[in-house]
C-alpha positions, 0 to 999 in steps of 0.5 A, spaced: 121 886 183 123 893 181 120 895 188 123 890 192 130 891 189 129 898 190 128 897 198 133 892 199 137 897 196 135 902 201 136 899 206 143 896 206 145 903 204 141 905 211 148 902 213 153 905 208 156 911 209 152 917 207 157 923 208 164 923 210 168 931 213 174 931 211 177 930 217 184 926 217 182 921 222 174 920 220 170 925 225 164 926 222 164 920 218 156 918 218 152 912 216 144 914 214 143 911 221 147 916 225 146 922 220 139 922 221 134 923 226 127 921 223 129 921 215 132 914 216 126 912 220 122 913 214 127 911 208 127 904 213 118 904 212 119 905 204 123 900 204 120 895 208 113 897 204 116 895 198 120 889 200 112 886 204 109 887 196 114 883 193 114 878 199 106 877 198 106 877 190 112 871 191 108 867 196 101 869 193 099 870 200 093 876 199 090 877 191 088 885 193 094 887 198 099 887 192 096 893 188 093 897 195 101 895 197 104 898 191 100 905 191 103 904 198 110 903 196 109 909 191 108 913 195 113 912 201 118 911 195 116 918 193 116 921 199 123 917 200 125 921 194 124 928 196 127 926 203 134 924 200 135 930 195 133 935 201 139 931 205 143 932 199 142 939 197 142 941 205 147 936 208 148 935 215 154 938 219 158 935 224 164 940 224 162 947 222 171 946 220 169 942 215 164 941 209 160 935 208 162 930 203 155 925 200 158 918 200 156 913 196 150 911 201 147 917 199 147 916 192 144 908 192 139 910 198 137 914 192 137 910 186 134 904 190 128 910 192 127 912 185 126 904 184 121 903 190 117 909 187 118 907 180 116 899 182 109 901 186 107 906 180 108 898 176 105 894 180 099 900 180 097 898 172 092 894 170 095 887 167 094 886 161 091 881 157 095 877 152 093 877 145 090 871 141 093 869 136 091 869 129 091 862 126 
């Protein structure tokens, strides 16, 4: 569940403001949809990933694709990751006038993309078995 609130997350920051330019009248002021040409593509992928894990664990549509889903899930988390930190070290510029500010779509898009790698690394683990009880 972590994964799937994780992908929800990155998705709806996908929508939010991911970096303003100071501009009075708010030229250069970006969603992640507009700031990106491929990166958002993949962020989206990460998200649809994890949220298709949580959907087959929910509805117990497959017994095998939510473990082959997770490692999928981590790794598109992780990738998703490292994407956003580039992003946000090396922000786009609109204006060279001005400096690109990150927005609060920058900082949920990485929250959520941590979670999704962090919920995939969970669902990989074996489950345990609970314990007997001593009587």
């Amino acid at each position: 569940m972590v994964g799937a609130i994780g992908g929800l997350g990155l998705l709806v920051s996908l929508f939010l403001q991911w970096y303003s330019q100071g501009d009075p009248k708010g030229y250069g002021d970006t969603t992640g949809w507009q700031s990106f040409s491929v990166t958002d593509i993949v962020l989206a992928a990460a998200a649809v990933v994890a949220l298709s894990v949580a959907i087959c664990v929910l509805f117990r549509i497959s017994v095998s694709y939510p473990v082959a889903g997770s490692s999928v899930a981590t790794g598109f988390g992780a990738v998703a990751v490292v994407l956003i930190v580039i992003k946000m070290i090396n922000p786009p510029r609109v204006d060279p006038f001005f400096t690109s500010d990150l927005e609060i779509g920058a900082w949920l898009g990485l929250a959520s993309a941590i979670a999704i790698a962090i919920g995939g690394y969970m669902g990989m683990q074996p489950m345990k078995a609970p314990k007997a009880s001593a009587a």
